[in-house]
N, C-alpha and C positions, 0 to 999 in steps of 0.2 A: 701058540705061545711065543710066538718069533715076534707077534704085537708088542711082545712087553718088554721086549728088549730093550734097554736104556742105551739109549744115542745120546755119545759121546757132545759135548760141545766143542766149536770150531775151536782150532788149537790155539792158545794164548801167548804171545810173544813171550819168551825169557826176558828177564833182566839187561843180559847182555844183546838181545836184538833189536831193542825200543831206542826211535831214535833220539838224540840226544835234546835236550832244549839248550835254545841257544841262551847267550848273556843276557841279552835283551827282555826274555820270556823270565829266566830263572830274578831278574831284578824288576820285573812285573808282579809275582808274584809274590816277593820279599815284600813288596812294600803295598798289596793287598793285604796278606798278615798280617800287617803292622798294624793296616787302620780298623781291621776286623778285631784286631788286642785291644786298640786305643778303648773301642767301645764298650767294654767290659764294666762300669760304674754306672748308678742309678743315671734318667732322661737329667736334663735342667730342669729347674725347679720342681724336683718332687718332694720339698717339703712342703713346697704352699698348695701342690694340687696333688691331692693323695689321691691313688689308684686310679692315674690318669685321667682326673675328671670324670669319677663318679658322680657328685657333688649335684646335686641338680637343684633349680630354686625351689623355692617349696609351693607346692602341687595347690593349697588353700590362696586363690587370692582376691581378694575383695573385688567386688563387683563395684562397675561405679553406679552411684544412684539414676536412675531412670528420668527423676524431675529435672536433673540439674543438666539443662539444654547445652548446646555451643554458645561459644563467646564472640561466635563470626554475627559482626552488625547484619541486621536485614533492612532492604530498604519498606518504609513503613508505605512510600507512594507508587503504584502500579506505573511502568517504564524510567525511572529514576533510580540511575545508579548509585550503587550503597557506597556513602563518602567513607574512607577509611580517615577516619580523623584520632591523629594520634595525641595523646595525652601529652600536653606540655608539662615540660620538665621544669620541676621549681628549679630555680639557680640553687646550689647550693649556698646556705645563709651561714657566712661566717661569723659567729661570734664575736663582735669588737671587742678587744681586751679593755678594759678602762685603762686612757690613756693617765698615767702619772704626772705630776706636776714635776718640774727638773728638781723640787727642792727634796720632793718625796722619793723621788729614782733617786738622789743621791744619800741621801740617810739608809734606802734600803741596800744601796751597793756599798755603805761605809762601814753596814752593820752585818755583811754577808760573812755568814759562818766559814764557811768555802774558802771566801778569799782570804781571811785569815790564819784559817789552818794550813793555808799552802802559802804564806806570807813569813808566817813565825816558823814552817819546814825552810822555808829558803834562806831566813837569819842564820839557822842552827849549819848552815854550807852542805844542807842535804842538795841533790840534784832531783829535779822535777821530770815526768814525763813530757813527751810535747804536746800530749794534750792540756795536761797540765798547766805547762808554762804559759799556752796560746789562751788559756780560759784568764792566766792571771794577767796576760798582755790586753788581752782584750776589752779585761774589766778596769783596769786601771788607765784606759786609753778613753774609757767612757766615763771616767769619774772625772777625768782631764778637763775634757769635754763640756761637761757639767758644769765642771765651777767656772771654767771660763765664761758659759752661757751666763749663767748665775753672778759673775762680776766677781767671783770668791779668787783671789791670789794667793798664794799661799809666801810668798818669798816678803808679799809686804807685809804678813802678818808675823813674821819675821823681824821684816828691819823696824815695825813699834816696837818690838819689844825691847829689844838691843840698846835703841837710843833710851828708852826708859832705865833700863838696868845700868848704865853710861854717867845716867844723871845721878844716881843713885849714890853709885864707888866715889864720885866727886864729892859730893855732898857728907859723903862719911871720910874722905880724907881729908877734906880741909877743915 
């Protein structure tokens, strides 16, 4: 019966016998904790891969057809290396715009919706954006343009009229 006798285990330091941990250890520890807390919220992105990438592709997948050979050239002549001949590239084909005659580019920029709704905004002393402004500087830079090419003046269509109207007040005052 002396077999059964329960032996004691080796005696456990008290409280007050354990040696002390230095600063060093106890601010090693603190900031274990810390990062052991941080980790407490779901992985990154566990909304897009649920349950850690269970997700698998699916198991059904087409076989490729057995007739449909490689697309690697063979050569057709026994010792004759197979030319890799690579498809020339069309140039890309830009569409020519049809070119306008100046008379026609200018009836259609005289008659631009655009330019006159931001033309009659800028009479009424609204302020334009700078895109705004730059589309109506631009267009009215090219209408310039235009009538100059065109021989059209606008200042001497003007001064006929002036001298007509001139003639006119004379003719009825005397």
């Amino acid at each position: 019966m002396m077999s059964q006798v329960k032996r004691k285990s080796p005696a456990k330091p008290s409280a007050g016998q354990q040696k002390r941990k230095s600063r060093a250890e106890l601010d090693a520890e603190g900031r274990e904790r810390k990062r052991q807390k941080k980790r407490r919220g779901n992985p990154t992105g566990s909304r897009s891969s649920e349950n850690g990438g269970n997700k698998k592709r699916p198991a059904v997948r087409q076989e490729k057809d057995p007739r449909i050979g490689s697309k690697v050239p063979v050569a057709l002549i026994v010792g004759e290396k197979a030319a890799t001949v690579k498809p020339a590239l069309k140039p890309a084909v830009e569409k020519p715009q049809p070119r306008l005659s100046p008379q026609e580019e200018l009836a259609m920029l005289e008659n631009d919706e655009r330019l006159d709704s931001l033309l009659a905004r800028l009479e009424q002393g609204e302020k334009l954006s700078q895109e705004d402004n730059l589309y109506v500087d631009n267009t009215l830079d090219r209408i310039d343009a235009l009538m100059e090419a065109l021989g059209i003046n606008l200042e001497e269509e003007d001064s006929e009229k002036e001298p007509q109207e001139d003639i006119m007040q004379l003719l009825k005052g005397n």
